[in-house]
One Martini backbone bead per residue (centre of mass of N, CA, C, O) as a GRO file, in nm:
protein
   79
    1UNK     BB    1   0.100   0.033   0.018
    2UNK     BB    2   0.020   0.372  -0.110
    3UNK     BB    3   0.038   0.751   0.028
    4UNK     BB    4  -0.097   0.998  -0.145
    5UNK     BB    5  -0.108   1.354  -0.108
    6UNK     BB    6  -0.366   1.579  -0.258
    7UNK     BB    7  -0.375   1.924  -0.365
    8UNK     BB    8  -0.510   1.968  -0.619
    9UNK     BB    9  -0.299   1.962  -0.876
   10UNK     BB   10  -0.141   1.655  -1.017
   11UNK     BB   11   0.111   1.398  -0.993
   12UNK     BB   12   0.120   1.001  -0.967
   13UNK     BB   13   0.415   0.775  -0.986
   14UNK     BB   14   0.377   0.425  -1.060
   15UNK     BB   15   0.570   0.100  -0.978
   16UNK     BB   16   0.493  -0.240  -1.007
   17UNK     BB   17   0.734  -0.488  -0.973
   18UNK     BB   18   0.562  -0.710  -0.757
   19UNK     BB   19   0.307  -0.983  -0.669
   20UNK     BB   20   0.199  -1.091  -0.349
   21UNK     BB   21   0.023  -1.373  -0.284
   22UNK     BB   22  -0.201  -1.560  -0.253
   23UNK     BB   23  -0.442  -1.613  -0.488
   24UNK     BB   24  -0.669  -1.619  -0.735
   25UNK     BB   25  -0.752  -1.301  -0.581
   26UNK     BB   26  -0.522  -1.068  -0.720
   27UNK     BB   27  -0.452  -0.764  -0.723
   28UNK     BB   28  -0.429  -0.428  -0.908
   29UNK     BB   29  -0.456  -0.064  -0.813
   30UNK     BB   30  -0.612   0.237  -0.823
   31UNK     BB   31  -0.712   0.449  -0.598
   32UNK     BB   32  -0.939   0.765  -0.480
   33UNK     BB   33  -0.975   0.979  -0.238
   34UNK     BB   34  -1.157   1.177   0.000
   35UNK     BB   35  -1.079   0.997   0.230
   36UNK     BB   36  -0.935   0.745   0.471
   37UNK     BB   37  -1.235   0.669   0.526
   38UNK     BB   38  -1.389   0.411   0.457
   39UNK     BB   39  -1.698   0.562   0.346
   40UNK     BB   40  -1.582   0.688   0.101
   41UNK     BB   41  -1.518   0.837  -0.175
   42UNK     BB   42  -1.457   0.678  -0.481
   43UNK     BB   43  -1.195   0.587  -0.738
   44UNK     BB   44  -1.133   0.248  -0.928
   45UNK     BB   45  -0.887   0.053  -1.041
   46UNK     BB   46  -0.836  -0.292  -1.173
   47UNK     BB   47  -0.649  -0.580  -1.247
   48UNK     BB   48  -0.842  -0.897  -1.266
   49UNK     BB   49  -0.680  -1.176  -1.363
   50UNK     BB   50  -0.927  -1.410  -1.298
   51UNK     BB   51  -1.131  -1.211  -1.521
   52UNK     BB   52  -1.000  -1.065  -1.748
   53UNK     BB   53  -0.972  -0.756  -1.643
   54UNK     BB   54  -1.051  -0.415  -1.612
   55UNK     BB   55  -1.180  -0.220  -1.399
   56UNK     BB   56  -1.402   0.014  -1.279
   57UNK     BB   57  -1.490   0.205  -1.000
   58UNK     BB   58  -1.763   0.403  -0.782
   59UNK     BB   59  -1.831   0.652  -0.492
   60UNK     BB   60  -1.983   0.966  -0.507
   61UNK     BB   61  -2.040   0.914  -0.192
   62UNK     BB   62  -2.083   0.912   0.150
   63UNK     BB   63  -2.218   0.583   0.211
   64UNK     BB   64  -2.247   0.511  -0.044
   65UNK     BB   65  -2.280   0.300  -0.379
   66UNK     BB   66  -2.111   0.098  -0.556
   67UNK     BB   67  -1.971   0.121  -0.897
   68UNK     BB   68  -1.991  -0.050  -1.226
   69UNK     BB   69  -1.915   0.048  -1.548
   70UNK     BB   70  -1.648  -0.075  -1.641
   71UNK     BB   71  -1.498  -0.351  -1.837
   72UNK     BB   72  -1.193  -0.419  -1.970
   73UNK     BB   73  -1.039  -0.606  -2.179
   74UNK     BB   74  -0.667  -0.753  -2.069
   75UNK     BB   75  -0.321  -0.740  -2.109
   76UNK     BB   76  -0.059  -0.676  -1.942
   77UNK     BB   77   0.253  -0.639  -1.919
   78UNK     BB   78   0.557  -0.806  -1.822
   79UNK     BB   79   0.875  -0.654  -1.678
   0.00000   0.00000   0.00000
């Protein structure tokens, strides 16, 4: 895990080098919140080979009901 606070426009760039454990539902993927607290409004992307798609879901307000719009088939690069 990893939190980087941003006010205002930013810009932040991760590289995922390797993921461990687990077993077949294990993802990766970039969430951005409004506040760190369980129930925030957010909105994520997220890799689930398991599932063979890039999912993106989303929480438009505070301690309302996730959304998934919409997932892509696709194969990320590996190396």
């Amino acid at each position: 895990m990893c939190i980087s606070r941003c006010w205002g426009t930013g810009r932040s760039l991760r590289e995922w080098v390797s993921l461990q454990g687990g077993s077949g539902y294990v993802t990766t993927g970039v969430m951005i919140r409004e506040t760190l607290n369980p129930n925030s409004a957010n909105a994520k992307t997220a890799d689930w080979t398991a599932f063979g798609g890039i999912y993106f879901d989303w929480r438009t307000t505070t301690s309302g009901s996730t959304s998934e719009p919409g997932v892509v088939s696709a194969t990320l690069p590996t190396g």
